[in-house]
N, C-alpha and C positions, 0 to 999 in steps of 0.2 A: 522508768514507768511512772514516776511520781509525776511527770507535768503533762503525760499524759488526761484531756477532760473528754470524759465519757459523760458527760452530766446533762447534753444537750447535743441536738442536731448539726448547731454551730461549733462545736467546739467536738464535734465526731469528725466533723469534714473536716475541719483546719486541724487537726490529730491528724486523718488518711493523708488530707494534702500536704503535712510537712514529711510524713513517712516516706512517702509518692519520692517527693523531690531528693531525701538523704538518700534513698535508694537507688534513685536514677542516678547523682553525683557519684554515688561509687561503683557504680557499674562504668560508667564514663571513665572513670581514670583507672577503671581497671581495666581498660578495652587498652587506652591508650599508653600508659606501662606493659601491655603484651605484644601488641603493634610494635612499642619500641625497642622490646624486647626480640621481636621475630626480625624484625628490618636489621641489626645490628647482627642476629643469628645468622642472617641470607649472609651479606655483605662476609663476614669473615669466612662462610663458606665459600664465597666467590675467591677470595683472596688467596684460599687454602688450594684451591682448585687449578689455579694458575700457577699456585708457583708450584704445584705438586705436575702439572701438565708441564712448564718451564723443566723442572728438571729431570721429567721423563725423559724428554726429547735429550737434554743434556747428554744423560746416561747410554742413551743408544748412541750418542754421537762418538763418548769417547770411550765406552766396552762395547763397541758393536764386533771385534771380531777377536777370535780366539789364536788364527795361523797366522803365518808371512813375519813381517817383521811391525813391532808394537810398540818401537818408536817413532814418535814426531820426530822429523825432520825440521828442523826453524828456520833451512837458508833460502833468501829470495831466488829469484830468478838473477838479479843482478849479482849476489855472491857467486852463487855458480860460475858467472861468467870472467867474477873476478879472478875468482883461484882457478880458473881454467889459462886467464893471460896471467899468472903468474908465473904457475907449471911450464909455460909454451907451449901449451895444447890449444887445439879449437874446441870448442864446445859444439859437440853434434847435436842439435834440436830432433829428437824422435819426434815430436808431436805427442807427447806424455806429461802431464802436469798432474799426475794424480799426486806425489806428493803435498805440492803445494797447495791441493784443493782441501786433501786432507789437513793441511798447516790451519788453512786459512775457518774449516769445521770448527776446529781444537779452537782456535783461537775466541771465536762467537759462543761454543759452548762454555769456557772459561769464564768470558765475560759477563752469561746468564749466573751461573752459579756463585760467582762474587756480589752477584746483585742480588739474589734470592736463598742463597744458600745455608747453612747452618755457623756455627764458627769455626768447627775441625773442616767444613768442605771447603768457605773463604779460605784459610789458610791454605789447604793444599793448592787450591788454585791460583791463588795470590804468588804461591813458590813457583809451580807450573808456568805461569807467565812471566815471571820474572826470568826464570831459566829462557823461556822462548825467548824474550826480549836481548837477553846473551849470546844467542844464537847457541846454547845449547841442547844438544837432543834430552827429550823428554819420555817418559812414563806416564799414563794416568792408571796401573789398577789401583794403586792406595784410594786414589779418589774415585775411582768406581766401585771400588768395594763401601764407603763411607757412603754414598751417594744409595748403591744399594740397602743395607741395612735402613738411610734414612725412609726410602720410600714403601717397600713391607713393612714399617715399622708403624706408617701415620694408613698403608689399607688396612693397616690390623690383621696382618698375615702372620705366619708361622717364619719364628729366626729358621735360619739354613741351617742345617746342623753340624757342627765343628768337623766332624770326619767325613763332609763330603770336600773332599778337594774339586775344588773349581779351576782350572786352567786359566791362565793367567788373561787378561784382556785389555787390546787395544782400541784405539781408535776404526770406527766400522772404515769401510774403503771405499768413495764413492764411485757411483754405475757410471759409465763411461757413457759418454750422450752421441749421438750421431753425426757422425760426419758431416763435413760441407760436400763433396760428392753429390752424398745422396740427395741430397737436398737443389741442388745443382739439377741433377738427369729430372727430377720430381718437377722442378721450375721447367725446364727441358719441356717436357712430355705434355706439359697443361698450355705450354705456348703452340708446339704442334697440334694439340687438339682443338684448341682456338681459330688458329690459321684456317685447320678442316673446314670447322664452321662456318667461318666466313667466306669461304669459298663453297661452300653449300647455299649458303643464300644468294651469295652474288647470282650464281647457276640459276636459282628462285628467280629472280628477281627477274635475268632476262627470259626465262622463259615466258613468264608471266607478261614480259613488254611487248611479245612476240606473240601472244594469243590475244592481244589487244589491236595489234596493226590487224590481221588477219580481219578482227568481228568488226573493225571498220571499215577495210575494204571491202567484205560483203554487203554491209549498210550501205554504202555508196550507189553500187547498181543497178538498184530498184530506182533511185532518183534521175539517173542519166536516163534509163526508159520511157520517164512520164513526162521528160523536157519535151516541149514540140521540135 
């Protein structure tokens, strides 16, 4: 307050006008420390958000079901075929690949959670693929259960409580997609109604060339009349 000069009209303004301007300067950097402040807030809530969406999806992939059997299978289509000419058996093709679709689930959810995951979920799945990689059959509840915990834990939800036993969980079992059949008689049925079509127009068309000859040849005989 000391170099504040009230003593004059000049020296009131250049007093308001330096106030004016300290005040505007820190409102200015105070805008832009909160700006950078909220830009940097968004951004790790996006971050948070993906990989919490990432290992949702994970989680359904590899505790999506409770019955049947909750081990991965690891062997190709080509091992099958190997220990079958080893045996001396043929390999009967059902037209069933749900293992291997399930394989191949396990394997892309693995990969997400080594890339986004915590350090006890990397490790579990670090072990899980390596065992895949051996062609050993695998388990994931340890890593559904971690995987769990982690995600209740960042919505701010309620732990499970120790004495609810939860049934143990596998890999979900993917929906069987539709035949080639169907999809065949489908192709089928839209080429016959095609065909229909165009044999409805053709029908069009000549009738149409046929009411054409007709109003000509009526046009005609008024003019052979009027010839001398």
């Amino acid at each position: 307050m000391r170099g504040l000069d009230f003593s004059s009209w000049q020296g009131l303004l250049t007093t308001l006008a330096g106030l004016a301007l300290i005040t505007v300067i820190g409102v200015g950097i105070r805008l832009l420390v909160m700006q950078t402040v909220q830009e940097r807030r968004a951004r790790e809530n996006r971050q948070i958000n993906e990989r919490l969406r990432t290992l949702i999806a994970a989680y359904k992939v590899l505790g999506g079901s409770f019955t049947g059997s909750l081990d991965v299978d690891p062997r190709h289509l080509r091992d099958l075929r190997a220990q079958a000419r080893d045996a001396g058996v043929e390999l009967v093709d059902d037209g069933s690949d749900r293992s291997r679709r399930i394989r191949d689930a396990v394997e892309a959810a693995l990969s997400d959670i080594i890339l986004l995951g915590t350090d006890e979920q990397v490790r579990l799945a670090v072990q899980a693929a390596t065992d895949l990689a051996a062609g050993r059959p695998i388990r994931t509840d340890a890593l559904v259960v971690s995987l769990r915990d982690f995600i209740r834990g960042v919505l701010d939800l309620e732990p499970i409580p120790p004495s609810l036993a939860i049934p143990r969980q596998g890999p979900a079992r993917p929906v069987a997609s539709k035949g080639k059949g169907e999809g065949a008689k489908g192709e089928g049925r839209q080429g016959g109604g095609g065909g229909a079509g165009g044999a409805g127009m053709g029908m069009a068309g000549m009738g149409a060339g046929a009411g054409m000859g007709v109003g000509m040849g009526a046009g005609s005989e008024p003019d052979r009349e009027l010839a001398p």
